[in-house]
C-alpha positions in Angstrom: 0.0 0.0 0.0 1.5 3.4 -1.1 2.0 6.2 1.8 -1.0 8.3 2.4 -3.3 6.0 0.0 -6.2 4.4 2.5 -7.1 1.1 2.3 -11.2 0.2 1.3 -12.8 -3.1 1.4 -16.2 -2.6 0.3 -18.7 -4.9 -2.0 -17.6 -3.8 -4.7 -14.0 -4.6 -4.0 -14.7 -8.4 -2.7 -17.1 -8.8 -5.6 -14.2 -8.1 -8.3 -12.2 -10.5 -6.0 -14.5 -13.1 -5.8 -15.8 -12.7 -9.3 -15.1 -10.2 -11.6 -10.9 -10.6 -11.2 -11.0 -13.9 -12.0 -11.7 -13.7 -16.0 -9.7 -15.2 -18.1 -8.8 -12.1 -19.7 -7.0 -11.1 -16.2 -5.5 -14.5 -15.2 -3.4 -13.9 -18.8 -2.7 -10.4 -17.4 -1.7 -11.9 -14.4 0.3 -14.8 -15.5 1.9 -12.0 -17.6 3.1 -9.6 -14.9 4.2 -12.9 -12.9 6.4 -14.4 -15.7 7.7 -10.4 -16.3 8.5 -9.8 -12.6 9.3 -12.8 -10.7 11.6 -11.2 -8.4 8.9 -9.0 -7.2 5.8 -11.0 -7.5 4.6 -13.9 -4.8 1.9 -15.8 -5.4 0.3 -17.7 -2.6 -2.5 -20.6 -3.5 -3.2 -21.6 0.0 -3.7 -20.6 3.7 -0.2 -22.9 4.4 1.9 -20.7 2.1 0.4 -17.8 3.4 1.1 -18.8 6.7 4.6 -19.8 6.2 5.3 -16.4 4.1 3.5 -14.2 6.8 6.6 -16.0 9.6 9.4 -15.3 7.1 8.5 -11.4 7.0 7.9 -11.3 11.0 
């Protein structure tokens, strides 16, 4: 999160989370950025990587 940029979770933020994000158009985007910067992107598929990544920056 940038500095002085407030965070907002609303519906329409967990609907294009749940839903609307998950097109294929934006899974190529995403695979895209993730393939371009793999030094500065982490991807984390389940609550056991996100676990074991939230210890190493602790």
């Amino acid at each position: 999160m940038a500095e002085d940029c407030n965070e907002k979770f609303d519906f329409e933020f967990m609907k294009w989370i749940l839903l609307d994000g998950r097109s294929n158009k934006y899974v190529k985007q995403y695979k895209a950025v993730i393939k371009k910067y793999p030094d500065k992107t982490i991807v984390i598929k389940n609550q056991k990587q996100l676990n074991h990544y939230m210890k190493q920056i602790n």
